[in-house]
PAVEXNU-928677 format. One record per residue (C-alpha): x, y, z; residue number from 1. Coordinates in Angstrom, 1 decimal, padded with zeros to 4 digits. Example, Ala and Ser with C-alpha at 12.3 -4.5 7.8 and 13.67 -1.06 7.14 Angstrom:
residues 2
{u:012.3 v:-004.5 w:007.8 pos:1} .
{u:013.7 v:-001.1 w:007.1 pos:2} .
This chain:
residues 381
{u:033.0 v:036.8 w:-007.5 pos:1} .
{u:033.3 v:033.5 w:-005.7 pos:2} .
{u:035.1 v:033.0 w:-002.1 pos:3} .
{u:036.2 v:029.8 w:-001.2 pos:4} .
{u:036.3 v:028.1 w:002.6 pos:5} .
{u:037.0 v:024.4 w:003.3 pos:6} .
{u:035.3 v:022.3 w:006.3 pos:7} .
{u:037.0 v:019.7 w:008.0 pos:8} .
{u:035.1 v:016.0 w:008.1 pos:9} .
{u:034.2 v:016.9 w:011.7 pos:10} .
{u:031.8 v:019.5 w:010.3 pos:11} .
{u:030.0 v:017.7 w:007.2 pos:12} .
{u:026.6 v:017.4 w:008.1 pos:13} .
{u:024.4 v:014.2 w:008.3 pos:14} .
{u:022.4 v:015.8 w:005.0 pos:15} .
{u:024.1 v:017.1 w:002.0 pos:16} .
{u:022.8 v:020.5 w:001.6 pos:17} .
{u:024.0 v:021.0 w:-002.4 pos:18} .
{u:023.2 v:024.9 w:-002.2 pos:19} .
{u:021.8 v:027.8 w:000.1 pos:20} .
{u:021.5 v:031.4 w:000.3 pos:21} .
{u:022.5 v:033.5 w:002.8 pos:22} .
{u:022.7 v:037.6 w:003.8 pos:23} .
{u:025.8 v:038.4 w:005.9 pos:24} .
{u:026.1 v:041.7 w:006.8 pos:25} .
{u:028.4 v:042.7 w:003.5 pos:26} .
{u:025.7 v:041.6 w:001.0 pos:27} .
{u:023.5 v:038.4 w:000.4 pos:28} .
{u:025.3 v:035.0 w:-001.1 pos:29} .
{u:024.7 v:031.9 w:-002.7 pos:30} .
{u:027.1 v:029.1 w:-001.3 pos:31} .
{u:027.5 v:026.2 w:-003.0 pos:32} .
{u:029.2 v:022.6 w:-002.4 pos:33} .
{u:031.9 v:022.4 w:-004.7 pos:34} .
{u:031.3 v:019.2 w:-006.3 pos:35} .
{u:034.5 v:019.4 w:-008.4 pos:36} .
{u:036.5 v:018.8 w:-004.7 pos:37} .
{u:034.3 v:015.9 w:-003.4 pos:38} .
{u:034.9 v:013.1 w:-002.3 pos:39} .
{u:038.4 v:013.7 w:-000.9 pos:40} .
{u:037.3 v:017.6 w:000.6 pos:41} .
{u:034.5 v:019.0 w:001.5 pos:42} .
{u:034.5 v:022.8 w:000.5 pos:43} .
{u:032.1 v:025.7 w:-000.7 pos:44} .
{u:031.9 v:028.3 w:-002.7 pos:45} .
{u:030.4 v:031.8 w:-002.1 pos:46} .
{u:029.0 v:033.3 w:-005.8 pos:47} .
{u:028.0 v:036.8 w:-004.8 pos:48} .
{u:027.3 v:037.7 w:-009.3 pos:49} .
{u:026.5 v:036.0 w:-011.6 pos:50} .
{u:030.0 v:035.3 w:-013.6 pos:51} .
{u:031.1 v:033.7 w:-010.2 pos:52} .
{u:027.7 v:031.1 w:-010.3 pos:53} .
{u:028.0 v:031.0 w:-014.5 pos:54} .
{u:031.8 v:029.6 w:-013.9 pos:55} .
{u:030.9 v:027.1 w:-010.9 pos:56} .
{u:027.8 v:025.9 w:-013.5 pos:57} .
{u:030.5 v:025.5 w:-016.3 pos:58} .
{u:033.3 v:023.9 w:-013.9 pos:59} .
{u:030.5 v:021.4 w:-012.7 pos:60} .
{u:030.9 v:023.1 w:-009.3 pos:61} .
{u:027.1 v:022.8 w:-009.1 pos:62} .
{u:025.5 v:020.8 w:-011.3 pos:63} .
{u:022.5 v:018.2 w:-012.3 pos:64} .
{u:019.7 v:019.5 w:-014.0 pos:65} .
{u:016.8 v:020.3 w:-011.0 pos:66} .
{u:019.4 v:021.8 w:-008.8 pos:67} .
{u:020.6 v:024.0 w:-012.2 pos:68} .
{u:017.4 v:025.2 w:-012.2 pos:69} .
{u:017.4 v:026.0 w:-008.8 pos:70} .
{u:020.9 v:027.6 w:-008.9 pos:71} .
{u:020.1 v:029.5 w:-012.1 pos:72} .
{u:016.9 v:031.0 w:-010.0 pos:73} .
{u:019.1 v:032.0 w:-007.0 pos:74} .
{u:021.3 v:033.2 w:-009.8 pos:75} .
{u:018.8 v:036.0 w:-010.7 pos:76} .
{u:017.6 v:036.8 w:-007.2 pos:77} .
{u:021.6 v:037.3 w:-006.3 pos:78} .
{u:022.4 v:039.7 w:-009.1 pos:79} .
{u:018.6 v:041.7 w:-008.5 pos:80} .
{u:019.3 v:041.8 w:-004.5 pos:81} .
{u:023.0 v:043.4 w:-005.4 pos:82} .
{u:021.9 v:045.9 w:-007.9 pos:83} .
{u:023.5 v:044.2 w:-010.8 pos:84} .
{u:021.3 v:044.5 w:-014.5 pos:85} .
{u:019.0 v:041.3 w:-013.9 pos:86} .
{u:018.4 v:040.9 w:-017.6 pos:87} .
{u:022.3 v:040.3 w:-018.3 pos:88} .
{u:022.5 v:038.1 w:-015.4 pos:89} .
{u:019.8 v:036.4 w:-016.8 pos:90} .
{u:021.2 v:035.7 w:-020.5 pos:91} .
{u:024.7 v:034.3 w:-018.9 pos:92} .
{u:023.3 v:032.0 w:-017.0 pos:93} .
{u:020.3 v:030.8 w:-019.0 pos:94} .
{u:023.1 v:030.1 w:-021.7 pos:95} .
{u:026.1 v:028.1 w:-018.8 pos:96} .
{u:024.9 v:024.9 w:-020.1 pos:97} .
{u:022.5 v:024.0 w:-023.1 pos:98} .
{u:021.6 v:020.8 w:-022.6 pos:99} .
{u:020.1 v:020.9 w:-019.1 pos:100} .
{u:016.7 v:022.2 w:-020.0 pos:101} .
{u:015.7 v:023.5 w:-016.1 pos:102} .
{u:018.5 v:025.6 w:-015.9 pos:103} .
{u:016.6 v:027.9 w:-018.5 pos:104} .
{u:013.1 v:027.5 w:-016.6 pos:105} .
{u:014.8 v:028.6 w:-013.2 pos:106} .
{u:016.4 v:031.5 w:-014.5 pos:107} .
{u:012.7 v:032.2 w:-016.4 pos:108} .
{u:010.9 v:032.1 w:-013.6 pos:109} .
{u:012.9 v:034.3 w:-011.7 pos:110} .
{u:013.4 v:037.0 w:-013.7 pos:111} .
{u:009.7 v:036.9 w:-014.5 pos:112} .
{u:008.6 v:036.7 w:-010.9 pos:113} .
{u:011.5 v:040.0 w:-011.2 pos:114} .
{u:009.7 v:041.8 w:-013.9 pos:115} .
{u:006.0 v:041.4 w:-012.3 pos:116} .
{u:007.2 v:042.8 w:-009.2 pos:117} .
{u:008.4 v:046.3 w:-011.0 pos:118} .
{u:005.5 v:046.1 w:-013.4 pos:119} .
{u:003.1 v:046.1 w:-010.3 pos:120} .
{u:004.3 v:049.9 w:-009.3 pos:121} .
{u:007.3 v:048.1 w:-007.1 pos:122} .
{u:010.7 v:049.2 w:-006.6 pos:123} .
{u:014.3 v:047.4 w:-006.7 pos:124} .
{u:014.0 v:046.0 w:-003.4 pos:125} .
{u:010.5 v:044.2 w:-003.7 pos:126} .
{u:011.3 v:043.6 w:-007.0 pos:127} .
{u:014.8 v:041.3 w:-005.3 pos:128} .
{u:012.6 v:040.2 w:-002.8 pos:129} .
{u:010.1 v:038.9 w:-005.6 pos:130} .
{u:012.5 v:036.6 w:-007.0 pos:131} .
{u:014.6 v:035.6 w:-004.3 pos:132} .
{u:010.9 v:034.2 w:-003.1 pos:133} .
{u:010.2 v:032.6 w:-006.5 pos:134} .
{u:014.0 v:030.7 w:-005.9 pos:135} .
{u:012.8 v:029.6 w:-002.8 pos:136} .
{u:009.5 v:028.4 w:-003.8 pos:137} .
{u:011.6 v:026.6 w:-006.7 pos:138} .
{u:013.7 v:025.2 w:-004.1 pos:139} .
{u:010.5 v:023.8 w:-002.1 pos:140} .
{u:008.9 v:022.7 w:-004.8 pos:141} .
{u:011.9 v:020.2 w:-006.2 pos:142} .
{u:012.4 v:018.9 w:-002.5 pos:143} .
{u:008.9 v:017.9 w:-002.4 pos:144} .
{u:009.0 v:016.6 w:-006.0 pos:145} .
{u:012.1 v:014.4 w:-005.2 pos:146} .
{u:009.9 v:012.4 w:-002.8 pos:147} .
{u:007.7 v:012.0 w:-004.6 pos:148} .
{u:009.5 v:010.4 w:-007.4 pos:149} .
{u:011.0 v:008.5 w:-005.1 pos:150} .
{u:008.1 v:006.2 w:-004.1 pos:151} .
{u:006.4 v:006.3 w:-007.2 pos:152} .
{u:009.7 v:005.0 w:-008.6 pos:153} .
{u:010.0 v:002.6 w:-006.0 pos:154} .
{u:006.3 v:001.4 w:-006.5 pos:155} .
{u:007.0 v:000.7 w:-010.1 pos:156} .
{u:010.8 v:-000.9 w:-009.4 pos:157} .
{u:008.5 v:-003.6 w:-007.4 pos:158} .
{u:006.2 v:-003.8 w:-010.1 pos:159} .
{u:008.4 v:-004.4 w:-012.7 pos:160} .
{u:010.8 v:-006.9 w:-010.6 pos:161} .
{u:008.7 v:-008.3 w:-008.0 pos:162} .
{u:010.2 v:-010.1 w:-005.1 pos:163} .
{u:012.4 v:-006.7 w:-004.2 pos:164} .
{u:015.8 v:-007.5 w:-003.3 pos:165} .
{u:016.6 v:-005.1 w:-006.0 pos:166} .
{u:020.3 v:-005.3 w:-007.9 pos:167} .
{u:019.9 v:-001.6 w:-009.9 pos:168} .
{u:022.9 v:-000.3 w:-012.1 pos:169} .
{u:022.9 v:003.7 w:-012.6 pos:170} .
{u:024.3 v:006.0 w:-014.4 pos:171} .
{u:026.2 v:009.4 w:-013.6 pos:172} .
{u:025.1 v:011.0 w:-010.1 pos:173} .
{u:021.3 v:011.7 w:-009.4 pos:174} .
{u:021.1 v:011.9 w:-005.7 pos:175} .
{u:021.2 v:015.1 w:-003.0 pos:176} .
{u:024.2 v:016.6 w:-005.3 pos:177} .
{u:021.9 v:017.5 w:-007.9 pos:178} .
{u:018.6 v:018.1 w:-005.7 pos:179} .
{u:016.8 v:020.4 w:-003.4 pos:180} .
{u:015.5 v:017.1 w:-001.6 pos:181} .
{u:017.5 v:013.5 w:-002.2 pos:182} .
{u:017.2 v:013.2 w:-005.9 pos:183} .
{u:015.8 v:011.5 w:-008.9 pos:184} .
{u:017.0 v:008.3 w:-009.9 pos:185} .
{u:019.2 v:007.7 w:-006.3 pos:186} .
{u:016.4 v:008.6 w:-004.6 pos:187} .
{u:014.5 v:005.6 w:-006.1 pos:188} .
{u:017.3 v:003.5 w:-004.8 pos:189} .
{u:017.7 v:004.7 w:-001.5 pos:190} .
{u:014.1 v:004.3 w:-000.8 pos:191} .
{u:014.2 v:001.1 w:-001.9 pos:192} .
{u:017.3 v:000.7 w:000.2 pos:193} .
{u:015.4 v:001.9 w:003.5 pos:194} .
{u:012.7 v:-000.6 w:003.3 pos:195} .
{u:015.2 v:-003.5 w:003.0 pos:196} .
{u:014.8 v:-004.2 w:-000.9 pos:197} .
{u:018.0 v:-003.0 w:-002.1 pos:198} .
{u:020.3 v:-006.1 w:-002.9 pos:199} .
{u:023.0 v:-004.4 w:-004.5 pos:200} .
{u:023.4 v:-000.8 w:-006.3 pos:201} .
{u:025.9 v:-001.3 w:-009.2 pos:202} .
{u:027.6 v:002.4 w:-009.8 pos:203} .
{u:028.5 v:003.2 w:-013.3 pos:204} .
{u:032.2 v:005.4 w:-012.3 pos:205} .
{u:030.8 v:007.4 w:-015.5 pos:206} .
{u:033.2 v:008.8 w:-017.8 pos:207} .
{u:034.7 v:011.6 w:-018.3 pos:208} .
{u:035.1 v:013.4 w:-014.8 pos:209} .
{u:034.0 v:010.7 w:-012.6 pos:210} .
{u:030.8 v:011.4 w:-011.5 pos:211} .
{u:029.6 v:008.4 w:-010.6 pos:212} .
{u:032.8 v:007.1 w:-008.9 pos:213} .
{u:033.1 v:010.2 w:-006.9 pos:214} .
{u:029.5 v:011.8 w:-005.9 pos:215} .
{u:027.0 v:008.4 w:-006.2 pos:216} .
{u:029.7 v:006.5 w:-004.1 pos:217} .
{u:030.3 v:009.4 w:-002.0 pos:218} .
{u:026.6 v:009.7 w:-001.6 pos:219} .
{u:026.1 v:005.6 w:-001.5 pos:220} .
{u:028.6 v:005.3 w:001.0 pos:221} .
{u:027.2 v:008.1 w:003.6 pos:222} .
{u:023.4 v:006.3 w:003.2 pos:223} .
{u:025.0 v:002.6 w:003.9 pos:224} .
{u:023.7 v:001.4 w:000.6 pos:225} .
{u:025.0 v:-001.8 w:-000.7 pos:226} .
{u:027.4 v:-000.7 w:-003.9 pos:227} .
{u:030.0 v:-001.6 w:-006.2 pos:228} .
{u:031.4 v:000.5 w:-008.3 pos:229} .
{u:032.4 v:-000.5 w:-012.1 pos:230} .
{u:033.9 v:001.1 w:-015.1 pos:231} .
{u:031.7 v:001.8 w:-017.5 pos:232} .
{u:032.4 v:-000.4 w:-020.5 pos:233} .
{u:032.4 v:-003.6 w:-017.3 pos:234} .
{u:028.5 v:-002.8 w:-017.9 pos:235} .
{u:027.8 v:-005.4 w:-020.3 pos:236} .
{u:029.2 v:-008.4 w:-018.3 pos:237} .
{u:027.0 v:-007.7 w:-015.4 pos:238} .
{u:024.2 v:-007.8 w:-017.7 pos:239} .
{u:025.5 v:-011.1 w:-019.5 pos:240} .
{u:025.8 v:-012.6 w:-016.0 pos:241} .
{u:022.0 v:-011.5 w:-015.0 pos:242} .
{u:023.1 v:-009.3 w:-012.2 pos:243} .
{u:021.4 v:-006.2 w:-013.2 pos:244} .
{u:017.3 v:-006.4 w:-012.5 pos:245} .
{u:016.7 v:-002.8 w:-013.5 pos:246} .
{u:018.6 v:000.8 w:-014.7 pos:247} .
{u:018.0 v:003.7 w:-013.3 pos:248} .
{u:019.0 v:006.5 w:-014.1 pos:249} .
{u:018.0 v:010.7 w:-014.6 pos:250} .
{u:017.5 v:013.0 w:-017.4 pos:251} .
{u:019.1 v:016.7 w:-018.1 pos:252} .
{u:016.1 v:017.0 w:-021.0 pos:253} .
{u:013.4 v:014.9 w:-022.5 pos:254} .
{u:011.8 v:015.7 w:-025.7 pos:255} .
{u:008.8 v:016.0 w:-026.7 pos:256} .
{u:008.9 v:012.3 w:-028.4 pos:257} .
{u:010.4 v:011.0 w:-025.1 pos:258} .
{u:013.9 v:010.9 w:-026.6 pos:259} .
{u:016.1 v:011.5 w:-023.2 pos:260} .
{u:019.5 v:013.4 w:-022.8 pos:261} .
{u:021.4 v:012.4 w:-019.6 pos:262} .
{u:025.1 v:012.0 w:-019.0 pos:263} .
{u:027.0 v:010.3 w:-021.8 pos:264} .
{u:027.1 v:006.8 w:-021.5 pos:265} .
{u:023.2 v:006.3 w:-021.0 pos:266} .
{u:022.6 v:005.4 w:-024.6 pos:267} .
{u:024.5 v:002.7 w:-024.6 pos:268} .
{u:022.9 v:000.5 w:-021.4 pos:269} .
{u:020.0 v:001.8 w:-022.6 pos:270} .
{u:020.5 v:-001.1 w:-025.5 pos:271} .
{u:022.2 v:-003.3 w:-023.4 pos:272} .
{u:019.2 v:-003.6 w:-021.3 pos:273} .
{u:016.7 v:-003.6 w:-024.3 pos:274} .
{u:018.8 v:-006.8 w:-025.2 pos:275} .
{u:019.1 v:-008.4 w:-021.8 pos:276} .
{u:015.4 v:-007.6 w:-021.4 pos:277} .
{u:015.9 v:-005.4 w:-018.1 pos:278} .
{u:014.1 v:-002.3 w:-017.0 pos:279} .
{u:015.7 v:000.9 w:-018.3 pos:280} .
{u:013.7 v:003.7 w:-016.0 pos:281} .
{u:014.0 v:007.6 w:-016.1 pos:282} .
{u:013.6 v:009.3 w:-013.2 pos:283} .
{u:013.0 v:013.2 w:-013.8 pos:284} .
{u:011.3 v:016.1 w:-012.5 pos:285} .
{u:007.9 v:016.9 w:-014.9 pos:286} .
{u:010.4 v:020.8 w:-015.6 pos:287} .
{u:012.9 v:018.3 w:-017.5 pos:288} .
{u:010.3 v:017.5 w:-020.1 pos:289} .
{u:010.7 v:020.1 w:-023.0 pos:290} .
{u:007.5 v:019.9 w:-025.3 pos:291} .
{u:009.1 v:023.0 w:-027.5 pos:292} .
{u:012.3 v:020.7 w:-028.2 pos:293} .
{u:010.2 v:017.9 w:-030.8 pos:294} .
{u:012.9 v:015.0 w:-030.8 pos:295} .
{u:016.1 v:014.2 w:-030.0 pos:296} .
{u:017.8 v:015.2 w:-033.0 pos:297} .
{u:016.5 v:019.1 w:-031.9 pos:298} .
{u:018.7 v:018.5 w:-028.4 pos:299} .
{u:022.2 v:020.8 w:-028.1 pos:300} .
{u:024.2 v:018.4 w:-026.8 pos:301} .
{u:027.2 v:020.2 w:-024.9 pos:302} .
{u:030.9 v:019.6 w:-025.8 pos:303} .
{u:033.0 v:019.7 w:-023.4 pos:304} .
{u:036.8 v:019.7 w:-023.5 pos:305} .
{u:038.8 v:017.6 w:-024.7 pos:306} .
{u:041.6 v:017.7 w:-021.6 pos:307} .
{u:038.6 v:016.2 w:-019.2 pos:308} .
{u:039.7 v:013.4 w:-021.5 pos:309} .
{u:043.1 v:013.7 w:-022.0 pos:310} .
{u:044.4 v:014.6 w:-018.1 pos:311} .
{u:043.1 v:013.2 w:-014.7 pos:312} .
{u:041.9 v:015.8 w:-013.1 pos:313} .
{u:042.3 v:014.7 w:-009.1 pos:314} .
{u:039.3 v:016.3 w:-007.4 pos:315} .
{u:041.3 v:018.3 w:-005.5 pos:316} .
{u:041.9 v:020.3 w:-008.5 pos:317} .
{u:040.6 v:023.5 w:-009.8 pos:318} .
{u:039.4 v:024.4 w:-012.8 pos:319} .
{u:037.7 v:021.0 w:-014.2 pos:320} .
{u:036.3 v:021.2 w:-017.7 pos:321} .
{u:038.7 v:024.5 w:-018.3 pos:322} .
{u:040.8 v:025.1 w:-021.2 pos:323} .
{u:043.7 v:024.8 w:-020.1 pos:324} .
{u:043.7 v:022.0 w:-018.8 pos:325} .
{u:045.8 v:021.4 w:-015.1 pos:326} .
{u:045.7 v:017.4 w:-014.7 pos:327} .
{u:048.2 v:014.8 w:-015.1 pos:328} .
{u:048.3 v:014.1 w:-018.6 pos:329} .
{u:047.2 v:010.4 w:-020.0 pos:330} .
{u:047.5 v:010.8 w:-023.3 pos:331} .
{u:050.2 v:012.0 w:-025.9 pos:332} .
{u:050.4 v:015.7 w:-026.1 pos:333} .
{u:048.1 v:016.8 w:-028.7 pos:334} .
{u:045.7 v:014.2 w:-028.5 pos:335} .
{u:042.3 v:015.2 w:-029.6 pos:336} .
{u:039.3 v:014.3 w:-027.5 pos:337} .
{u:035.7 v:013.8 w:-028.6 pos:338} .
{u:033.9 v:014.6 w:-025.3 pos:339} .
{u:030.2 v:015.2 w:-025.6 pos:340} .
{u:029.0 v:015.4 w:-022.1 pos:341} .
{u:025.5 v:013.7 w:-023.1 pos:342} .
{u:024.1 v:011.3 w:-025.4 pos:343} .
{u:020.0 v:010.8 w:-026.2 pos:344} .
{u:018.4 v:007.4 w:-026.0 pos:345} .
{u:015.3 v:007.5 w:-028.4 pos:346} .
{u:012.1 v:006.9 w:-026.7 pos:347} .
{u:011.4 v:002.8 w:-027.6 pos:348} .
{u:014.3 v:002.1 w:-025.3 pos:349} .
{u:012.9 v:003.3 w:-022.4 pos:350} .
{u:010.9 v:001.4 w:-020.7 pos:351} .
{u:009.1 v:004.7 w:-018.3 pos:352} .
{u:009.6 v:008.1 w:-017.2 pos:353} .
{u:009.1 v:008.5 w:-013.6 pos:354} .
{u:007.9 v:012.1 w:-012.9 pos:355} .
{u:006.1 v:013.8 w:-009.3 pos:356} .
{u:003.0 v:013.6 w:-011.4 pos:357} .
{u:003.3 v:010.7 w:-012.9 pos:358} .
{u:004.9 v:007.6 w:-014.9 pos:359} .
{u:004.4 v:007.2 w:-018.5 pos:360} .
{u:005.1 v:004.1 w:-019.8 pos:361} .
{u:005.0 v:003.8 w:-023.0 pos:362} .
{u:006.9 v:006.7 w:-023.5 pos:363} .
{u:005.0 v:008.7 w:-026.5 pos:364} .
{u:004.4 v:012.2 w:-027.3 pos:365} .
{u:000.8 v:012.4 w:-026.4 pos:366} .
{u:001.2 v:011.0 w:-022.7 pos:367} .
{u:004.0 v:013.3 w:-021.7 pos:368} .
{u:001.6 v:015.8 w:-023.6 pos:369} .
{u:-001.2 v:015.0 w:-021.5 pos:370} .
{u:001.0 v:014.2 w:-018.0 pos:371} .
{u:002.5 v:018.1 w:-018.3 pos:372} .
{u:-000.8 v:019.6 w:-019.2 pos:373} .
{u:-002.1 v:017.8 w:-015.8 pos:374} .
{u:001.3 v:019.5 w:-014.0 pos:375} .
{u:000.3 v:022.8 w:-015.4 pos:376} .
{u:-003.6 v:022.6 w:-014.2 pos:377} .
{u:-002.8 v:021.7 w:-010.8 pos:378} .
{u:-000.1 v:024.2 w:-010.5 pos:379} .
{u:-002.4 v:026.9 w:-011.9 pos:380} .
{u:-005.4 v:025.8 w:-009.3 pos:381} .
């Protein structure tokens, strides 16, 4: 079951916390930010099961793949602290959205941090406690990995396009929203923004709920960053006109070939700037690369529905992505949509992945091999 309560502007906080857990007196909570209400309202949600966090994961409520992961972690811990079966908590939300590879690995490591506890000789409550702690640690671990992208990302940025003064087009949203810490891709470009090398930051409004129009700008705005928002298919004129000078954007899975599946929309710059000879960067935690999913033709890639399409959904609105739709309608009745939520840019298109551990550029199977086996070693040590 989810509760819902609404701040004023007076109240938002300098930092956008995306998620956090809490134990009131009637039972511990998750409480979210519902994204699906920003920018024009800044409410939460409070998921105490697991069908309350599996719809806010489906209504894009909570979303972007490290803080699914996350969420899908807290997901587990929830439904063990509250006595619900932890294995069926675990299958619902391990199966909200396919394409987002760490929501799977959060819920994993949950439920297996879960099982060890009552395998040691423990009982329901340290078994709870187990992997609410293992949701934490997850929650640590992406807040430190989100800095660390973030300079190595800038450090290649001024590699690549020396001179700074940096005029970077991205895609979809990839900051705070989707983070423990400030993100993957907008966390490139706000660092570069804070040491004065951010000339412009071009925002893709990103097709078909907004995202980039309503969270990166929301998120843009708050930091003072330079932006401009444009429609997605104005894309290729800025790069005609040799106003973009790199691309950056995140990543929901990468294959074990280096094919990438972000936000729909990404495929195509991705050839725009292999024409125009710009940068086209992924920025990603080292948990997005799947080395059991071999190329990109192996990815699910999630349909959504067709009335995101079809309607305007005003972000005041409930129910986003839903069946039934609720919006004002755009199209004739009846219309039908084709609304895949991602697309998957094969591997020579992209110039590097930008991981906490690492970048790899070229992008082939035996470096992300080698740059996850390195992840796993340290980890382990």
């Amino acid at each position: 079951m989810a509760d819902q309560s609404t701040r004023g502007s007076a109240d938002i906080p300098d930092s956008i916390s995306a998620l956090r857990w809490e134990e009131p007196p009637e039972g511990p909570v998750l409480v979210l930010l519902d994204q699906t209400r920003l920018p024009g309202e800044d409410s939460e949600l409070a998921c105490t099961d697991a069908p309350a966090l599996v719809e806010a994961i489906r209504t894009l409520a909570v979303r972007g793949a490290p803080l699914l992961g996350i969420a899908g972690a807290y997901g587990v811990a929830l439904a063990a602290a509250r006595g619900y079966d932890v294995a069926d908590a675990a299958r619902m939300l391990a199966g909200a959205r396919p394409t987002a590879v760490n929501l799977a690995c959060g819920v994993r490591d949950a439920q297996e941090a879960h099982a060890a506890a009552l395998a040691a000789g423990g009982d329901e409550r340290t078994a709870a406690a187990a992997a609410l702690a293992a949701a934490r640690a997850l929650h640590r671990e992406d807040a430190e990995a989100s800095g660390r992208m973030a300079r190595k990302g800038l450090a290649l940025l001024d590699e690549l396009v020396p001179g700074g003064q940096h005029r970077v087009l991205t895609h979809c949203n990839t900051g705070a929203l989707v983070s423990g810490g400030e993100g993957t891709a907008f966390a490139v470009a706000l660092a570069a923004h804070r040491e004065g090398k951010l000339r412009r930051l071009w925002v893709d409004e990103t097709r078909p709920l907004l995202q980039g129009a309503r969270l990166t700008a929301y998120e843009a705005a708050r930091a003072g960053m330079a932006y401009t928002l444009l429609t997605d298919n104005a894309a290729g004129s800025l790069f005609a006109a040799g106003e973009v000078d790199a691309v950056l954007i995140g990543a929901d899975r990468i294959a074990a070939d280096g094919s990438v599946a972000n936000k729909v929309g990404s495929y195509p710059l991705a050839v725009l700037a292999r024409y125009h000879h710009v940068p086209f960067i992924v920025v990603a935690p080292v948990t997005t690369i799947d080395m059991d999913t071999p190329d990109g033709a192996a990815i699910e890639v999630e349909q959504r529905s067709g009335h995101e399409v079809t309607e305007a959904i005003l972000p005041s609105g409930r129910g986003a992505g839903g069946e039934t739709g609720g919006g004002v309608p755009i199209a004739p009745l009846g219309t039908q949509a084709y609304n895949p939520a991602f697309d998957v840019t094969p591997p020579e298109l992209v110039t590097a992945v930008v991981t906490e551990w690492g970048v790899v550029s070229p992008v082939t199977e035996g470096a992300l091999d080698q740059l996850c086996s390195r992840s796993r070693q340290v980890s382990m040590s």
